[in-house]
C-alpha positions, 0 to 999 in steps of 0.5 A, spaced: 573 090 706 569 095 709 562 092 712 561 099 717 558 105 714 565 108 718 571 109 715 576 111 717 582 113 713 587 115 718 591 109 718 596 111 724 591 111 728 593 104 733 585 103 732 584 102 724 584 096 722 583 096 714 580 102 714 576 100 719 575 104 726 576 098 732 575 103 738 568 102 738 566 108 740 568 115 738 567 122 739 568 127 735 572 135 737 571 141 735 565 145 739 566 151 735 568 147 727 565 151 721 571 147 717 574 139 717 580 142 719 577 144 725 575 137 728 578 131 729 577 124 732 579 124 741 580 116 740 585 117 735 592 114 738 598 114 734 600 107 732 608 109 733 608 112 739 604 107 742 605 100 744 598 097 746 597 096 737 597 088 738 592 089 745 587 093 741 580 089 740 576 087 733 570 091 735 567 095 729 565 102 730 559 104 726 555 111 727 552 110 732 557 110 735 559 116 734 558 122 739 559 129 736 562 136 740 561 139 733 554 143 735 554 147 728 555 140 723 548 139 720 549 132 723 549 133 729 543 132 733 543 133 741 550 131 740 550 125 736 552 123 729 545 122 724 550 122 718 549 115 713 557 114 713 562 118 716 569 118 713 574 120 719 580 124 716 588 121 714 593 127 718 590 129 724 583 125 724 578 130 722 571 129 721 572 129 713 562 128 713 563 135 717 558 139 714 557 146 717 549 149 718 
């Protein structure tokens, strides 16, 4: 049911909704990423420790939605995502499009 050019396999997180990000803005950490692992998605609240699950809206996030820490990704223009699709990470919510310089 994918219609974004964002996906988001980190299905813990209360804002994915069928693999699709519903906070309708993102940002992405990891100022000083060379590798995925070193990004992560600030938005992402885990679904089991949170209760607001049923309060979350049906927002689409898209990329330009998708404001960017990780200064050395070869997608990051003055701090925003300029990737085509952005793929978001299963554990901690990394930054799976990162591409370092």
């Amino acid at each position: 049911m994918q219609n974004t050019n964002l996906k988001c396999n980190a299905t813990n997180c209360a804002f994915n909704q069928r693999m699709e990000c519903s906070a309708g803005a993102i940002n992405i950490r990891g100022a000083q990423a060379v590798t995925t692992d070193e990004t992560s998605c600030s938005s992402y609240v885990d679904r089991s420790s949170n209760s607001f699950t049923n309060s979350v809206n049906s927002v689409k996030t898209n990329t330009y939605n998708i404001s960017c820490e990780a200064v050395k990704c070869k997608y990051n223009k003055n701090k925003h995502c300029a990737a085509k699709s952005v793929s978001i990470g299963a554990n901690k919510a990394p930054c799976d499009t990162f591409n370092f310089k």
